[in-house]
N, C-alpha and C positions, 0 to 999 in steps of 0.2 A: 288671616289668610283664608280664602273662600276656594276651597278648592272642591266643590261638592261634585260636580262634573267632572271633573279629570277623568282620562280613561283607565287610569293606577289608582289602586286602592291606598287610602289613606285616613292616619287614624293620629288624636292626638290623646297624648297619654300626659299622669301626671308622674312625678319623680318617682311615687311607688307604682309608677305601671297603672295606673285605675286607667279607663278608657274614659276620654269626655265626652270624645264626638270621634262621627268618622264620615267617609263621604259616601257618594249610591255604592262607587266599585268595593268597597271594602265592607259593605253589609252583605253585598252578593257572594263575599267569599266568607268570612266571620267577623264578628263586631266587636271580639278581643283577637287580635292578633299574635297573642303566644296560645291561642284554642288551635289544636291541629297541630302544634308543633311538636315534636319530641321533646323533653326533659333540657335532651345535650345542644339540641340548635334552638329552643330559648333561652341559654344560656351564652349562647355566640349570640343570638340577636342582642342582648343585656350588653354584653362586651361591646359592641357596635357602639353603643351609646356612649362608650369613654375613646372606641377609637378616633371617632369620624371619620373613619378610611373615605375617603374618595371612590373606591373604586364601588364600595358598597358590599356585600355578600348574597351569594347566591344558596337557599336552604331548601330542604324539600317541605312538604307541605303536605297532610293527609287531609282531603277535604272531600266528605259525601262520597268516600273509599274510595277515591281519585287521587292520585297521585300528581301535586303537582310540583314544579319549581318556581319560586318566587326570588327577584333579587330588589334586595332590600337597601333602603338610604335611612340613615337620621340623622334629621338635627335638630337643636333647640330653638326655641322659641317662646320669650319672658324662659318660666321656670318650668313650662314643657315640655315635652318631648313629641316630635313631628317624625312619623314613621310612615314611606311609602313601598310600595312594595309593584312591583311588573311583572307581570305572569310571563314566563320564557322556558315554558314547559316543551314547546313543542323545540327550542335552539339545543336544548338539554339534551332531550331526546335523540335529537341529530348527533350531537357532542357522545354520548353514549355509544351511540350505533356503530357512529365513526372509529371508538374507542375499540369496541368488538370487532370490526375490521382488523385495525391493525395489531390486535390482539394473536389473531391468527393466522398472521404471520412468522414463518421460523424461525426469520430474521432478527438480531437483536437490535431493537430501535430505540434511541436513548436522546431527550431531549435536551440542553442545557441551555444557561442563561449566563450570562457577562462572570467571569470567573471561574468560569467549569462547574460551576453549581448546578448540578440535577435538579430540571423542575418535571418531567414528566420521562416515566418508561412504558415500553409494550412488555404483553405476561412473558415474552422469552426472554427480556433481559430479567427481571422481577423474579423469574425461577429462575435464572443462571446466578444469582445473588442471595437467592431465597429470603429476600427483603419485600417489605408493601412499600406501596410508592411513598408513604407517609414516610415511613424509616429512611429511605432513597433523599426525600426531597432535602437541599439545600446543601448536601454534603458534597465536597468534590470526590467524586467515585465513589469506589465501591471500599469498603476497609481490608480486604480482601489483596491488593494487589502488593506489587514491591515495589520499593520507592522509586527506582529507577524508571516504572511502568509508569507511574503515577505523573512524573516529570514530566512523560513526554506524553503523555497524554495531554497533560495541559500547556505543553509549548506546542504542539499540533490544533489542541482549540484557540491560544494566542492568536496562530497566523491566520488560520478561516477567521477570527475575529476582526481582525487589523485586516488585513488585504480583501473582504468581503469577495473570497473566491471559495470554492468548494476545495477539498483536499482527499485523493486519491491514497490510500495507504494497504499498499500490497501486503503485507503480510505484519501482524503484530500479535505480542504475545498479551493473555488474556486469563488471568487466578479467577475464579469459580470460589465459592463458599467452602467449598471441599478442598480446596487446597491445589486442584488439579489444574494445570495451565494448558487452555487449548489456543491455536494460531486462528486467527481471526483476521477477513479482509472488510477493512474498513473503505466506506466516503462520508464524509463529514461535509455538510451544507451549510451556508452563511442565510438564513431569514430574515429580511428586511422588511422595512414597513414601505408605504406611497412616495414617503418621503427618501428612501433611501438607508435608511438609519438600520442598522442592524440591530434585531432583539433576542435573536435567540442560535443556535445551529441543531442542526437535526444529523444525529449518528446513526449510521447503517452499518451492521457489524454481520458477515457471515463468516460461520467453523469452517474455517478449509485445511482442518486438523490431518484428515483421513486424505484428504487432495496430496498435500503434504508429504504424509508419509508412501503415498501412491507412488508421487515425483522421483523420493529418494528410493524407493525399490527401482525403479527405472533407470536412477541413475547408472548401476553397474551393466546393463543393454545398453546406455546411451554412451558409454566407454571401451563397448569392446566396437561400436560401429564407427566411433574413430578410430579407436586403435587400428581395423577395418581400410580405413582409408587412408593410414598411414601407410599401411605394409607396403603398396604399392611405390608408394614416396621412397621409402626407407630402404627396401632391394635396389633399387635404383641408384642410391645414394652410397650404397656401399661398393655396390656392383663396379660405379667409377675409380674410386681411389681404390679396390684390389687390384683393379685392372693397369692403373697406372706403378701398382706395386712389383705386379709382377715382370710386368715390362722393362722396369728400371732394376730389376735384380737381374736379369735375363742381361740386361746392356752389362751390370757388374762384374761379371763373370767375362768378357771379353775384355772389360778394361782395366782389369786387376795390373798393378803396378804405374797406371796413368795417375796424373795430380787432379785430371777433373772429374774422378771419381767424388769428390765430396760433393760437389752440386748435387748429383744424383742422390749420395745420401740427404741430403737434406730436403728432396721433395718427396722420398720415402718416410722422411719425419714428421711431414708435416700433413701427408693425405695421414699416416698410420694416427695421428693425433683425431683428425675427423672423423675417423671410422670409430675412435674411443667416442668420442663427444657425441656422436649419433648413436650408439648401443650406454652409453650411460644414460642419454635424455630418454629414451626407451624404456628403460628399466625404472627410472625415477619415476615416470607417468604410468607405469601397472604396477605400482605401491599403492598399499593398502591405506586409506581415505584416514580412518582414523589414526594411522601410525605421522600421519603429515601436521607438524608443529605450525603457528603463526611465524613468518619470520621475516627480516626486512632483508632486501636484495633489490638490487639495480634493476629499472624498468628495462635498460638496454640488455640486459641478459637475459632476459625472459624471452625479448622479445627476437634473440637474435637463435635460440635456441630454440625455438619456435619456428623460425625460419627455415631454419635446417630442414623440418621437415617435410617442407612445402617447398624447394628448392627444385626439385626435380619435375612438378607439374608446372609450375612457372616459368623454368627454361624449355621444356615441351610446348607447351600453346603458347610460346611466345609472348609473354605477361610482363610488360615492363614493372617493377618494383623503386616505390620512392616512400624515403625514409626521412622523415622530419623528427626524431629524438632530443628534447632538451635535455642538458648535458647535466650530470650528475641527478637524478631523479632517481627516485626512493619510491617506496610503497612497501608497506608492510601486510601480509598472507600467506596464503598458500600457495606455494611458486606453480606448482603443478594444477592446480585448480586455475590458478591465469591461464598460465600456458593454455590448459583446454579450452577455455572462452577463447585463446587470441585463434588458434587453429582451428575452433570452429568456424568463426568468422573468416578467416583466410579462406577455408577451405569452401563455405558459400560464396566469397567471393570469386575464385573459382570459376567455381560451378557456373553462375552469373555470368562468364565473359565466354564461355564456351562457344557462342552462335555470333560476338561480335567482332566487329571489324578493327575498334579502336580497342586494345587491351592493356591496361595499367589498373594496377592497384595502390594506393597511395597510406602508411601506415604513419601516425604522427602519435606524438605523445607530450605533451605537457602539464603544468602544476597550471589550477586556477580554483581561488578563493579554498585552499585544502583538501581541495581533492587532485588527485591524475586520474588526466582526461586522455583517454585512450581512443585514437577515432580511427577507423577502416574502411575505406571508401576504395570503391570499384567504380569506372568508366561504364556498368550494365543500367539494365533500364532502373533498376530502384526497386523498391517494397510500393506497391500500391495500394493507397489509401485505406482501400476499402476491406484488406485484408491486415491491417496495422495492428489493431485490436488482438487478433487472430494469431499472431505470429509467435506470438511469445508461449502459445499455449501447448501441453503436450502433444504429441503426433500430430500435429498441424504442420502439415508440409508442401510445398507447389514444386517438389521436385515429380517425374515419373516415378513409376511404382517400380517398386526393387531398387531406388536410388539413394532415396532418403529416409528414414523414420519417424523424423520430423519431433525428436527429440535433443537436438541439437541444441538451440535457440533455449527451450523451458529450461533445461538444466544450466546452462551458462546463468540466463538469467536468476535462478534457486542459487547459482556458485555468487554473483553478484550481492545476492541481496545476504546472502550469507557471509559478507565480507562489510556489511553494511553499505554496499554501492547498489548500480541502478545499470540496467544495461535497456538502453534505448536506440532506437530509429531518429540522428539527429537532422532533421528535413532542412535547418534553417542552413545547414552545410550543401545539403543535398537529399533525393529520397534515397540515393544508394550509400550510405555512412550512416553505419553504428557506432554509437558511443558507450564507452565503458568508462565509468566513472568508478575511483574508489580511494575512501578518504588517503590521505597518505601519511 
């Protein structure tokens, strides 16, 4: 083979490495090809000569105190050995720089390949682990995590794998070498080649540990400003059936020895019952967060106790109310954490029908694929696009000022995801209907 011209250097060696011959490019660099190497990378070039790797190896190269990178091929030829080599000093370089970029980034950027196998991390993940990427490479995760974590890490890289879509994950927990586990929000990317073919996914991981616990200090402001806007519901609510209590004792007193004195008692029975049910749902919802167990109960109870409390601004502005409940529906929670998603959402819808002309609010609920799908839709103009993103975030709010705190919406949301559900804006219903999703 006559390769004296080629623009890659090229040298032909015998079984014990002796040089024969080489061509112009390979005297312009050295005319032994392990002269300039280190020790440990002519010992990978040596290995080369049993792999035949295809892909070739890329080594560094000390030449005329030049540093350079060479990517190397052999093969044989009769009982020699054919070694070329392509100077890719300057792609390396690039590769490096690139490398320092994303280095410096705070974010934790984690590469993987077909099985969750770690081929490449940035220095914030590599010191959240305090592993070199050598130790990292090939291992699924980190050794660090709990199994449970570990599962679902790799059924979250399954799906970006198989559905070659990106995957959004609001909140996940995340063990440290130290043992310490901070909440992390991930998106995870599907890398495809020209072809299509997926090779890789690229993880973007930021701490929103301190976010986190921001939200939950917030949460007990974001409870008394409902609590706030019940009161008004709640006087009103009482104010009715005392008034019709007193009335109907007032008629007793003249009708004593009549037979239709018991009608009378019996609407005295049954407003005295509502006045209970509205001061126990009261009392239930300002209990203390950690004293409230997981427990299963009827979606129709939640939702009708719920109701209760919104009853007196919907017969005020005049708010037609329709109820689609499948019949016998379960969920298991914290009854009191629903209830404040379902009232919050009631109560922005509300808010929402104020300025219109057609007013109904429509509340449904059903089982689909194991979850209950909880959806609240108002006849108002909807969540606009452009603030969708936006909505779900702390104090983000398009009420006027003194109206809302705009902590409404993030907290449901933190109670959702805390229940392992999802509380979203469902557009394909409508832009005015949110869904509350939560397994059942």
């Amino acid at each position: 083979m006559d390769c004296s011209q080629a623009p890659f250097a090229m040298w032909r060696l015998t079984k014990s490495f002796e040089v024969v011959s080489t061509n112009l490019a390979a005297i312009h660099l050295n005319e032994n090809p392990f002269a300039g190497l280190s020790m440990e990378n002519g010992e990978e070039l040596k290995k080369l000569t049993k792999a035949r790797d295809e892909k070739g190896l890329v080594l560094e190269w000390e030449f005329n105190n030049k540093t350079k990178w060479l990517h190397w091929h052999v093969w044989k030829e009769n009982d020699d050995f054919i070694f070329s080599a392509d100077d890719v000093s300057s792609l390396k370089e690039n590769e490096l720089y690139l490398h320092k970029i994303v280095d410096a980034i705070p974010d934790m950027i984690l590469v993987k390949g077909e099985g969750s196998k770690i081929l490449w991390a940035n220095k914030a993940f590599k010191d959240y682990y305090n592993m070199s990427i050598e130790e990292l490479q090939e291992i699924i995760d980190a050794p660090f995590q709990e199994n449970e974590h570990t599962r679902q890490y790799i059924y979250d890289d399954a799906w970006v794998w198989n559905n070659k879509k990106p995957l959004r994950i609001e909140c996940e927990p995340v063990t440290s070498y130290t043992g310490s586990t901070h909440m992390f929000k991930t998106l995870k990317t599907p890398i495809c080649d020209h072809n299509g073919e997926i090779k890789m996914t690229v993880g973007i991981s930021r701490d929103i540990t301190e976010k986190m616990e921001y939200r939950e200090k917030s949460f007990a402001s974001a409870k008394m400003a409902s609590l706030g806007e019940m009161a008004g519901g709640i006087a009103h609510e009482i104010n009715n059936p005392i008034g019709i209590i007193m009335g109907k004792t007032s008629q007793l007193k003249r009708k004593l020895g009549r037979d239709e004195f018991q009608t009378d008692l019996d609407v005295i029975m049954k407003s005295s019952e509502r006045v209970a049910k509205i001061v126990e749902g009261l009392r239930s919802f300002c209990q203390a967060d950690e004293r409230q167990l997981f427990s299963r109960f009827p979606v129709k109870d939640v939702l009708d106790e719920t109701l209760t409390y919104c009853h007196g601004r919907l017969k005020n502005l005049g708010i037609e109310l329709i109820e689609e409940i499948q019949e016998g529906l379960e969920i298991k929670g914290k009854k009191v954490q629903i209830s404040q998603i379902l009232l919050n959402l009631l109560n922005n819808a509300i808010d929402a029908l104020s300025n219109q002309k057609e007013r109904w609010i429509k509340v449904t609920a059903k089982e689909n694929r194991g979850y209950v799908e909880i959806r609240v839709q108002d006849s108002g103009d909807g969540v606009p696009e452009e603030i969708e993103m936006k909505i779900m975030q702390p104090f983000f709010t398009t009420k006027e000022i003194g109206k809302g705190m705009g902590l409404g919406l993030s907290v449901s949301f933190a109670i959702a995801k805390h229940h392992n559900g999802d509380l979203l804006i469902d557009r394909d219903v409508s832009p005015s209907c949110f869904l509350l999703r939560i397994p059942k």
